[in-house]
N, C-alpha and C positions, 0 to 999 in steps of 0.2 A: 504494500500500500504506500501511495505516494503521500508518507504522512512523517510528519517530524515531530517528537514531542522525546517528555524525559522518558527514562527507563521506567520507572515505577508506573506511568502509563501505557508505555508497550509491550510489556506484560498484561495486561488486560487482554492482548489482541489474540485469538484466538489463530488467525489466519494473518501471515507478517511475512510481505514478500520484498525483498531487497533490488534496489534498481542501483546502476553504476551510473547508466547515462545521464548525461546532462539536458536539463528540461528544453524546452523547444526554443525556438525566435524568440525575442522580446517585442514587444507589442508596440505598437506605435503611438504616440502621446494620446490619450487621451481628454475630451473636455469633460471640464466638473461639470455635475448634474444636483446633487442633493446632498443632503448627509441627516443622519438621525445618532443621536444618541440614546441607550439604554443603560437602566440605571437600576440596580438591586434586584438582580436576576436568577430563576433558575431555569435551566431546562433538562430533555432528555435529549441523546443523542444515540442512536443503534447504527451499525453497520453490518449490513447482510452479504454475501455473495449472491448475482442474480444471472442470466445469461450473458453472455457475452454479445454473442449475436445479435439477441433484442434490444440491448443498449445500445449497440454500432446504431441500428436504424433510428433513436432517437437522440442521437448525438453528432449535429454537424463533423463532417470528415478534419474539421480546421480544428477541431482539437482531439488530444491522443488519451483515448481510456487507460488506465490504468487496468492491466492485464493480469492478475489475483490468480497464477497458475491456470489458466483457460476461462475463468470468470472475471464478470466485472463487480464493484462494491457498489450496490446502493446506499446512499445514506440518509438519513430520516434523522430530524431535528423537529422539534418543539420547546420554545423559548416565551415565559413571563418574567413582565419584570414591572415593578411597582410604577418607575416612570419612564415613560416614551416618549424623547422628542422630535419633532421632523423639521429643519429648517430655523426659523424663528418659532413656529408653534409652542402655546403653553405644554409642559409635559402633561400625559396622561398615563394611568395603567393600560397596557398594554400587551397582547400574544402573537408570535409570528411562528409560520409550521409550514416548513419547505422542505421538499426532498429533491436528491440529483445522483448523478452517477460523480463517483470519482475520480478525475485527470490529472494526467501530468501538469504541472503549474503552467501555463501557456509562455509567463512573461520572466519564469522562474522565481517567484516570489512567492510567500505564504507560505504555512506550517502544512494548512491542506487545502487544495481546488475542486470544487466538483461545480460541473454542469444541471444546471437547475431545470427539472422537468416539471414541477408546479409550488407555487408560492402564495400563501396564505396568508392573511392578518386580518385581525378588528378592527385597526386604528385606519379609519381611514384617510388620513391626510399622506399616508406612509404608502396606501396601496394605489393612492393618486400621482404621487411622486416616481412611482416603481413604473407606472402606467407609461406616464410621463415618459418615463426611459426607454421604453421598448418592452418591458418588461412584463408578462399577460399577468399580471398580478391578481387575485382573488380577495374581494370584502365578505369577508364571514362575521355577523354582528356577533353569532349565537359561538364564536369560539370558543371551547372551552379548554382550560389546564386548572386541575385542582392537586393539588399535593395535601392529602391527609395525614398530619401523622402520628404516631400510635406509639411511639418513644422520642427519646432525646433525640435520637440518630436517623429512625426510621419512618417510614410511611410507607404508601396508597398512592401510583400516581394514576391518574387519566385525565386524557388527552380527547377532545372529540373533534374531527375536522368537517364540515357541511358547509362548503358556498354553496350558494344556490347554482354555479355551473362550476363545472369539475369535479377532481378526485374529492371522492367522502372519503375519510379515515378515519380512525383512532387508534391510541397506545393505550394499553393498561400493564399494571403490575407494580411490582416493590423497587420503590427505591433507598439508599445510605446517603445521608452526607458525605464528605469529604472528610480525610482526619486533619485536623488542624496543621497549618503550615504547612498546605502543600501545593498553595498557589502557581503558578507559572503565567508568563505571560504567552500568548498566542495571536495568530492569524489566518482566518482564513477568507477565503476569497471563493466566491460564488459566481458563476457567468453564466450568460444566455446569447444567443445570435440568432438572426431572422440576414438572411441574402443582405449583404453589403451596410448591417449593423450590429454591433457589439455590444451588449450591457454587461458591466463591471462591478459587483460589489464587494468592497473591500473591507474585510468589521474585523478592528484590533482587539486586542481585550488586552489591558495591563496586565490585569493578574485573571487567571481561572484555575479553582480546580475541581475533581471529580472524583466522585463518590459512585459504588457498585449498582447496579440495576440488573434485576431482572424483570422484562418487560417484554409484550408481546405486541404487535401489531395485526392489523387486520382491515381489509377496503374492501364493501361487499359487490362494488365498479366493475364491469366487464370493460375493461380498460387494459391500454397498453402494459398499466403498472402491474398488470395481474398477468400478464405474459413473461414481463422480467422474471416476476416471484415462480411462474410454473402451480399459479396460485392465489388465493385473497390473502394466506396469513402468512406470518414469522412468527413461529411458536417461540423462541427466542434470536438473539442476534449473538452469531459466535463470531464475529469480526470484532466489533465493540459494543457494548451496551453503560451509559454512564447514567449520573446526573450529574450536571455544571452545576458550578456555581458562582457568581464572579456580579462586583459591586457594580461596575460599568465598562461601554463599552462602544466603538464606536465606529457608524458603518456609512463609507464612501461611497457613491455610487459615482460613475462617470459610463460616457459612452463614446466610443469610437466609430468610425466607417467602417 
């Protein structure tokens, strides 16, 4: 997996494939578009192996999947965070739940890259800006992420995804906190393209870090996503399964030709 973090995170991976090469071309400047910060956040994060072949067909040829031993990594996110801000906007609470395949870094930047196959949020000044970009974004009012929890350490998460067009999802199951001081800081970088346009988004985090999960997915969609999966569920995720954790954090958006 085209992914860089400390050891004590990469042992988590269940599936860790090693690349020598050097990431692709660097990208060509592109113009600012937006920016949102988030603020006092948790999310999940799973990583599954899915087909390979069915991700080539929904992945522009101009970027390079990440090859996972003859599969490719889907990745699934879902992110709350107390406050969301877009631009000058007041902040508000806020949830965003996007998934993509995994790629070699394009411009060779970031901890991890993956290609965005559908993109979700509540806020919608965030899913207007993403519009804005090129980028088919989804307003879901009815989002939900609830973390129950049932000790110091532990909880209940779920997750429900429902715009009214596109992919339905949802996560459920157990999540841990993090053990104390084991922040890191990280990068990752999310992309989309349509014929002769690029969306770029860029979300640092000073510090994150992550706590155990186990967690299942499931989209009851006769959709491409259930072609990847050979399926609607992931009984579990043996690539990664986390929860983040992390105070703030902060996501670029720009778009190129």
């Amino acid at each position: 997996m085209y992914l860089r973090t400390p050891q004590h995170v990469i042992r988590a991976f269940a599936l860790v494939v090693a690349f020598g090469a050097a990431a692709g071309e660097r990208a060509q400047p592109a113009a600012h578009n937006a920016e949102a910060v988030f603020e006092d956040c948790t999310e999940f994060v799973g990583i599954a192996p899915v087909s390979l072949a069915e991700a080539q067909a929904l992945v522009p040829p101009v970027f390079s999947i990440v090859d996972a031993g003859g599969a490719a990594l889907l990745v699934i996110r879902i992110s709350n965070c107390r406050e969301v801000s877009v631009g000058n906007s007041l902040p508000r609470p806020g949830t965003v739940a996007h998934i993509g395949i995994n790629i070699v870094p394009p411009d060779g930047l970031g901890d991890i890259n993956n290609y965005t196959l559908t993109y979700v949020s509540d806020i919608g000044m965030l899913v207007k800006k993403l519009r804005a970009s090129g980028l088919p974004a989804r307003h879901d009012v009815d989002l939900l992420y609830e973390f129950t929890r049932d000790s110091g350490m532990t909880g209940n998460l779920l997750g429900i995804v429902t715009p009214a067009t596109g992919i339905t999802w949802h996560v459920y199951g157990r999540e841990s906190d993090p053990e104390p001081g084991s922040a890191f800081p990280f990068r990752a970088i999310w992309w989309y393209a349509t014929p002769g346009h690029m969306v770029r988004m860029d979300t640092t985090f000073p510090a994150i870090a992550f706590g155990d999960a186990q967690v299942s997915f499931h989209t009851p969609d006769e959709t491409s996503l259930r072609n990847l999966l050979g399926g609607g569920t992931i009984a579990a995720f043996p690539g990664l399964s986390v929860r983040g954790v992390f105070d703030s954090a902060q996501m670029t958006v720009t778009t190129s030709p």
